[in-house]
C-alpha positions in Angstrom: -187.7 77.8 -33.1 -183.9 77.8 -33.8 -183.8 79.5 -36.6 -186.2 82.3 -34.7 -183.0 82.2 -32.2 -180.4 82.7 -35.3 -182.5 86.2 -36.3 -183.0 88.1 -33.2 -179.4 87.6 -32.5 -178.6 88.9 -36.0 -181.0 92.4 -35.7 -178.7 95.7 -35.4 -178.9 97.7 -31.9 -179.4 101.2 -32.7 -177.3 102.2 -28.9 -174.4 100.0 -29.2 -173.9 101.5 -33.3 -174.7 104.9 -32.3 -171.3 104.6 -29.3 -169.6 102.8 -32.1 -169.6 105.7 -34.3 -169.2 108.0 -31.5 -165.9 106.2 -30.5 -164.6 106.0 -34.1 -165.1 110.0 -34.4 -163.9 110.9 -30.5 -160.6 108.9 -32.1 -160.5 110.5 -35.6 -160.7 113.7 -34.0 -157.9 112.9 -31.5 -155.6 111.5 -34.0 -156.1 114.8 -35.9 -155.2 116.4 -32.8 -151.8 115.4 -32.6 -151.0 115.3 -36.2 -151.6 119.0 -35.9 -149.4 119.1 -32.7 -146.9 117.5 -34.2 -146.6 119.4 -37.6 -146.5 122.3 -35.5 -143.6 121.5 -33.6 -142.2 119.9 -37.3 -142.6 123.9 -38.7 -141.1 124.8 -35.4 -138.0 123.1 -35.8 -137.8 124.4 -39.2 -137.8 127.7 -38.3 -135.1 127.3 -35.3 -133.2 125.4 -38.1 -134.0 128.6 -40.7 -132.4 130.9 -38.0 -129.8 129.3 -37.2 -128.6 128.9 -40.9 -129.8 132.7 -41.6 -127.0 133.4 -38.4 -124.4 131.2 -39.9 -124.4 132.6 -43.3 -124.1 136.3 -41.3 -121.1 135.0 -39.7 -120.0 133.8 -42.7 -120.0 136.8 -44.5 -118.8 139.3 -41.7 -114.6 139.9 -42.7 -112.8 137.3 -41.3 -115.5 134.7 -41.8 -114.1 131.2 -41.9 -117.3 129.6 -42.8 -117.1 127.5 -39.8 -120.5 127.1 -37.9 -118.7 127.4 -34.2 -119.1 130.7 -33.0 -116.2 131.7 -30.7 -118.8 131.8 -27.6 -119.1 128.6 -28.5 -115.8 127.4 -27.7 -114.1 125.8 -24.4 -113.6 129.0 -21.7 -110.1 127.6 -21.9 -109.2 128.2 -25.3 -111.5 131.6 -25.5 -109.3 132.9 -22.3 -106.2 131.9 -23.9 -106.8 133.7 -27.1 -108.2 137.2 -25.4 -104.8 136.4 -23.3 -102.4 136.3 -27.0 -104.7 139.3 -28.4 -105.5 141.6 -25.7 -103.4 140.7 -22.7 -104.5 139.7 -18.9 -105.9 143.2 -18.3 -109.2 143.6 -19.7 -110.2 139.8 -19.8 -113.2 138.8 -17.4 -113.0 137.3 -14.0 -114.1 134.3 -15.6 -111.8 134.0 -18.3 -108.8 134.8 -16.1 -109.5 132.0 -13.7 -109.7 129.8 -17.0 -105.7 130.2 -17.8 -103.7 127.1 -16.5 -100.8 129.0 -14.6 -97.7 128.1 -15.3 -96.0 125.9 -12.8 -92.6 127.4 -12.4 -91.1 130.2 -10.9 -90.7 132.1 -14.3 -94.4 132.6 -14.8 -96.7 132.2 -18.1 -99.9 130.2 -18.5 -99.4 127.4 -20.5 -101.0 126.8 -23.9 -105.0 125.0 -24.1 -104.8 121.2 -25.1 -106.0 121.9 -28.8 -103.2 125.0 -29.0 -100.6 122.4 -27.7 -101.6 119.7 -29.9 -101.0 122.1 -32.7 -97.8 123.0 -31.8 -96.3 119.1 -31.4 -97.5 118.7 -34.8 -95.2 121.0 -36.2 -92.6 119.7 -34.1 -92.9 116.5 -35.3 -92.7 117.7 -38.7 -89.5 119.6 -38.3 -88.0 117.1 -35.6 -88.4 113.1 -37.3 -86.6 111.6 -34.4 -89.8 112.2 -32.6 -91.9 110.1 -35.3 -89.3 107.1 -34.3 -88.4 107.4 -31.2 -91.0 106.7 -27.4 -91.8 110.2 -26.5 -93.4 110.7 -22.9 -94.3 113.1 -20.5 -93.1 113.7 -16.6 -93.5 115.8 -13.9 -89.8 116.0 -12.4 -86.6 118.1 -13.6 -85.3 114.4 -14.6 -86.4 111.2 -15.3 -84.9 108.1 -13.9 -85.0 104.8 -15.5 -83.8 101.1 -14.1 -81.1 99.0 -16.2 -80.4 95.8 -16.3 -76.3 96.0 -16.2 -76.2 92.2 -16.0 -77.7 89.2 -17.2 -77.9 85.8 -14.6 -75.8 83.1 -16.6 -77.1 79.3 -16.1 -74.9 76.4 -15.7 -75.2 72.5 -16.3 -75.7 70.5 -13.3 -75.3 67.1 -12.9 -78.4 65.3 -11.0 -77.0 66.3 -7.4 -74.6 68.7 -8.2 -74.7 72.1 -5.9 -76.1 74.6 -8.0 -73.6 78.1 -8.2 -75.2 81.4 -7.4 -76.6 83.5 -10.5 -78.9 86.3 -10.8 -78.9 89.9 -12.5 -77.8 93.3 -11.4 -79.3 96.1 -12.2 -78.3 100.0 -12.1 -79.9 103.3 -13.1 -79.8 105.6 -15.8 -81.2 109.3 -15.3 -82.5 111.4 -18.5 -82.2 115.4 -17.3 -84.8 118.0 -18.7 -83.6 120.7 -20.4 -85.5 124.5 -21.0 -85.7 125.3 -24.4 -86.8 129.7 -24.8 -87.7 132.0 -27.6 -89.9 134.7 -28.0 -91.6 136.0 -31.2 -93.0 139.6 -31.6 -96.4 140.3 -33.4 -97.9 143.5 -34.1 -100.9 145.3 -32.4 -102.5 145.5 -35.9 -102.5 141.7 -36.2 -103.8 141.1 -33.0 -106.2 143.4 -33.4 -107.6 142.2 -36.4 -110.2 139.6 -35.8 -109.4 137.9 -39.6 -105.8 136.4 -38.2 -106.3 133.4 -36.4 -103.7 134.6 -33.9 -103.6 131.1 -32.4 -102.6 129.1 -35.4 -99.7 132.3 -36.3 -98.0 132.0 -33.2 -98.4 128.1 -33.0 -96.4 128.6 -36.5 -93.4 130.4 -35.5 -93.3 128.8 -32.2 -93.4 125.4 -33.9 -90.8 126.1 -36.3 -88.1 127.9 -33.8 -88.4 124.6 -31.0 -88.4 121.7 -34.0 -85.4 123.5 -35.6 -83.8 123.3 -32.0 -84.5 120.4 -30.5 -83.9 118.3 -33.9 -80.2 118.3 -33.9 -79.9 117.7 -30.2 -81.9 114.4 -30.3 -78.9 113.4 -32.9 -75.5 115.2 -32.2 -76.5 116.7 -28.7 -73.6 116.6 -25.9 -75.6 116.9 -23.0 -74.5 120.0 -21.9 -78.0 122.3 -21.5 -79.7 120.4 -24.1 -80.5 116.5 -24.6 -77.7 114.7 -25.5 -78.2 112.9 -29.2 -77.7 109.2 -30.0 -74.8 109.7 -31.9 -73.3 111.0 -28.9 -74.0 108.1 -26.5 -71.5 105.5 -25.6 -72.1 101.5 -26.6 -73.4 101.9 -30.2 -71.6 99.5 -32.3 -69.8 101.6 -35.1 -69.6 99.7 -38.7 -66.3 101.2 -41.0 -67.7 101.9 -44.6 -64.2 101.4 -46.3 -63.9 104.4 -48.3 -64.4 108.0 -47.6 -66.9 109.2 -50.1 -68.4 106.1 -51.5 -71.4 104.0 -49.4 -70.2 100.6 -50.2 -73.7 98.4 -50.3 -72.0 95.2 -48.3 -71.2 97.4 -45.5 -74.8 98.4 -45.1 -75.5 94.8 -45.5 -73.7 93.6 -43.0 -74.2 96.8 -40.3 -77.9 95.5 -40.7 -77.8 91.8 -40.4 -75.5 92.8 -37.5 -78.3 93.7 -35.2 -80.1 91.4 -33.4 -83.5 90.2 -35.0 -85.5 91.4 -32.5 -84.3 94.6 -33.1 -83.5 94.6 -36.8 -87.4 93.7 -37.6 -88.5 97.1 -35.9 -85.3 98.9 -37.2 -85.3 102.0 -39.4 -82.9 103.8 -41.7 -82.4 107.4 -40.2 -80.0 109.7 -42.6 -80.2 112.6 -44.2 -81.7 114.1 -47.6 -78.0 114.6 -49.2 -77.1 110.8 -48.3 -80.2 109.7 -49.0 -79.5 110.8 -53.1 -77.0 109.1 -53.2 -78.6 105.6 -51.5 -80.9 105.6 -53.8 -78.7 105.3 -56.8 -77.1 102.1 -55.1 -77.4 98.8 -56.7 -76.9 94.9 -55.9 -74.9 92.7 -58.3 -77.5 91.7 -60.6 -78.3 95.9 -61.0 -81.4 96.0 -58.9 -81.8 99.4 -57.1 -81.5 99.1 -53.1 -83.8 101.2 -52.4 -87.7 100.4 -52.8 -90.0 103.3 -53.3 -93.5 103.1 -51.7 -96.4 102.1 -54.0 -98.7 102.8 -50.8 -99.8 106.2 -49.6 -98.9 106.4 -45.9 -96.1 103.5 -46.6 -92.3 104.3 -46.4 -89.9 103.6 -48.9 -87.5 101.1 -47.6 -84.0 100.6 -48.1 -82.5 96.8 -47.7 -86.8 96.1 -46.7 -87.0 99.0 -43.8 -88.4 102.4 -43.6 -86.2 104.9 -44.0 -86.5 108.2 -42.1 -85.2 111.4 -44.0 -83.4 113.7 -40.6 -81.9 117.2 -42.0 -79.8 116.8 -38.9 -77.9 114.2 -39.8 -74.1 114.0 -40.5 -73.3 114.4 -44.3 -71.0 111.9 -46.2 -67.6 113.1 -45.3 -64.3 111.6 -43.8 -64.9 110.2 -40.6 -68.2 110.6 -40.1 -71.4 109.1 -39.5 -73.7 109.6 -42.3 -76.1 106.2 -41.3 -77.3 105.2 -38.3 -79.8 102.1 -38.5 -82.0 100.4 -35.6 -84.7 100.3 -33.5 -85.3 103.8 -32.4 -88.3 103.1 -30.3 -86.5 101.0 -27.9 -83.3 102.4 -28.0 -84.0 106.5 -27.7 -86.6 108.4 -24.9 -87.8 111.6 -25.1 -89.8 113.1 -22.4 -92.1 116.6 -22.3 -92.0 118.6 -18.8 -93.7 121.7 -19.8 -94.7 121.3 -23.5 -95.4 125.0 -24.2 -95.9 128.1 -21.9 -96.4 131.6 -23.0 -95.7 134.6 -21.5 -97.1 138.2 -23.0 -94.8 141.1 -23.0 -96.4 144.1 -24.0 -94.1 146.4 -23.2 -90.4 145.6 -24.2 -91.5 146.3 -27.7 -94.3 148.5 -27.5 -92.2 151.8 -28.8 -92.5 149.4 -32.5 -96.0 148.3 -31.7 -95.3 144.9 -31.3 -96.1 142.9 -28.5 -93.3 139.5 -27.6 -94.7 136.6 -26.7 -91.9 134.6 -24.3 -92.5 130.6 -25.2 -91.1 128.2 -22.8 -90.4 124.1 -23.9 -88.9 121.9 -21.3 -87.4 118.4 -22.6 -85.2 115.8 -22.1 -84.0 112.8 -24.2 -81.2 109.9 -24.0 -80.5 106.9 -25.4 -81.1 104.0 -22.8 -80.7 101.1 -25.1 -77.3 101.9 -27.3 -77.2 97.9 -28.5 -80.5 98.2 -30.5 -78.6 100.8 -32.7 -75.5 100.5 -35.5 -73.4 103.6 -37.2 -71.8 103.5 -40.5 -68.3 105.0 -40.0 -67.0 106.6 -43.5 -63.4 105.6 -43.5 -60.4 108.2 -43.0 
């Protein structure tokens, strides 16, 4: 009787096979379904990816291609205004594009320059101007920038267990950095900016890059103040170190200007002279004949002189009687620069249009000042 149980249980069922099989194909066939859907959309990004590619190599080979694969519709309506602006003028730009220019914010007019054009610009600056690689640069929004000092330091005193304790504490005062208007103006022709292989943007960054680094360098250093920044080797309280002879850097005296400053400062410090001095630094040697200066054996390391960088400013004084060919601290702390307007632009195409050039008025605003004259030292060459 059991194993009777054991074989009916064992017999097939032709229905239950039969909606087996059914379900196995009903899911074959969906499967298949979407494979299909999918290599179709698979061959359909293809072909978008085809056409794209087919349009890039066109651009590409068009005159002026720069093989880039951002079309200029593609840029920021910022940057596409301001460059119809340089090549065409405010006139036959769009509504659009016109409400895209950042308006200068002063009286004199302009629209100042796109974040990427500006960016461009400070690079060459920083290039042409070191002092701005050592010192804190910063922005504001004033004609003038004014910063508290400590003029006074609290002094303690030893007390006894009820002595009365004397009154101590610090005074402070202010110091004020002005900012100063920097102007040029460059004049391109009509042909350039007509022709759409010149990057206009990256020409007149050029020229605008060179004409503010080559004058706002010498003002960070030798500046008086008077419509300009005025230069740390102008400010007052920057202890002066004699070199002993007039044409000759004596090694101890650039020994002991650097020990001189404090150690907070001095591990910070940097070497800021020019190309001229610096061949002749570098020819300086200790008593047992080792050079004093160290070149790098780093990419992106400075050589050092004495174990700190040393920056290479055209600006500075050359070895001569009675000057100051060396300055040595922490710039950082001790010199501020700050950007008001960084770069405006104002097209004139009509001052020059009897030569076919259009000017381009550029507008810098700046201010720098030393506000910590302790964290520097000056090597004096002697009289």
């Amino acid at each position: 009787m059991k194993n009777t149980v054991l074989e009916t249980r064992s017999e097939p069922n032709d229905a239950d096979a039969l909606a087996a099989a059914s379900a196995a194909v009903a899911a074959m066939q969906a499967g298949w379904t979407d494979f299909q859907t999918r290599a179709e959309q698979q061959l359909g990004g293809i072909a978008a990816l085809t056409t794209r590619l087919d349009d890039i190599e066109t651009r590409m080979n068009r005159p002026g291609g720069s093989g880039g694969a951002t079309s200029d519709d593609e840029r920021p309506i910022e940057q596409r205004a301001f460059s119809n602006f340089l090549r065409m003028g405010r006139e036959p730009m769009e509504a659009e594009e016109i409400r895209a220019l950042i308006v200068g914010d002063d009286t004199k007019g302009g629209y100042l320059a796109p974040t990427e054009f500006v960016a461009e610009v400070v690079k060459g600056l920083v290039e042409l101007s070191p002092v701005r690689q050592a010192a804190r640069v910063g922005s504001t929004s004033s004609g003038g920038v004014i910063l508290p000092k400590r003029t006074g330091r609290p002094t303690a005193h030893w007390v006894g267990e009820d002595e009365e304790r004397k009154e101590t504490g610090s005074s402070y005062g202010q110091l004020e950095i002005p900012v100063h208007e920097a102007a040029c103006y460059v004049d391109v022709s009509l042909r350039l900016l007509e022709d759409s292989a010149i990057n206009v943007d990256a020409e007149v960054a050029s020229d605008l890059s060179e004409e503010f680094g080559r004058i706002e360098g010498p003002a960070f250093i030798s500046g008086d103040g008077v419509k300009k920044p005025e230069g740390f080797m102008q400010a007052a309280g920057i202890k002066e170190f004699k070199n002993g002879h007039v044409a000759n850097i004596q090694p101890d005296a650039l020994v002991k200007m650097m020990y001189s400053l404090p150690e907070a400062y001095r591990n910070s410090a940097s070497w800021m002279l020019n190309g001229t001095s610096l061949g002749i630094i570098r020819t300086l040697k200790d008593g047992q004949g080792n050079y004093l200066w160290q070149p790098s054996y780093q990419a992106g390391q400075p050589s050092t002189l004495l174990g700190r960088p040393v920056i290479d400013a055209v600006d500075m004084p050359d070895i001569a009687e009675n000057a100051f060919p060396i300055v040595f601290g922490d710039f950082n702390r001790a010199y501020r620069i700050y950007d008001r307007v960084q770069l405006s632009v104002l097209r004139d195409p009509y001052t020059m249009a009897h030569k076919g050039l259009v000017r381009f008025h550029a507008r810098r605003r700046v201010g720098g000042g030393t506000v910590l004259g302790e964290a520097l030292r000056k090597l004096k060459m002697a009289a």
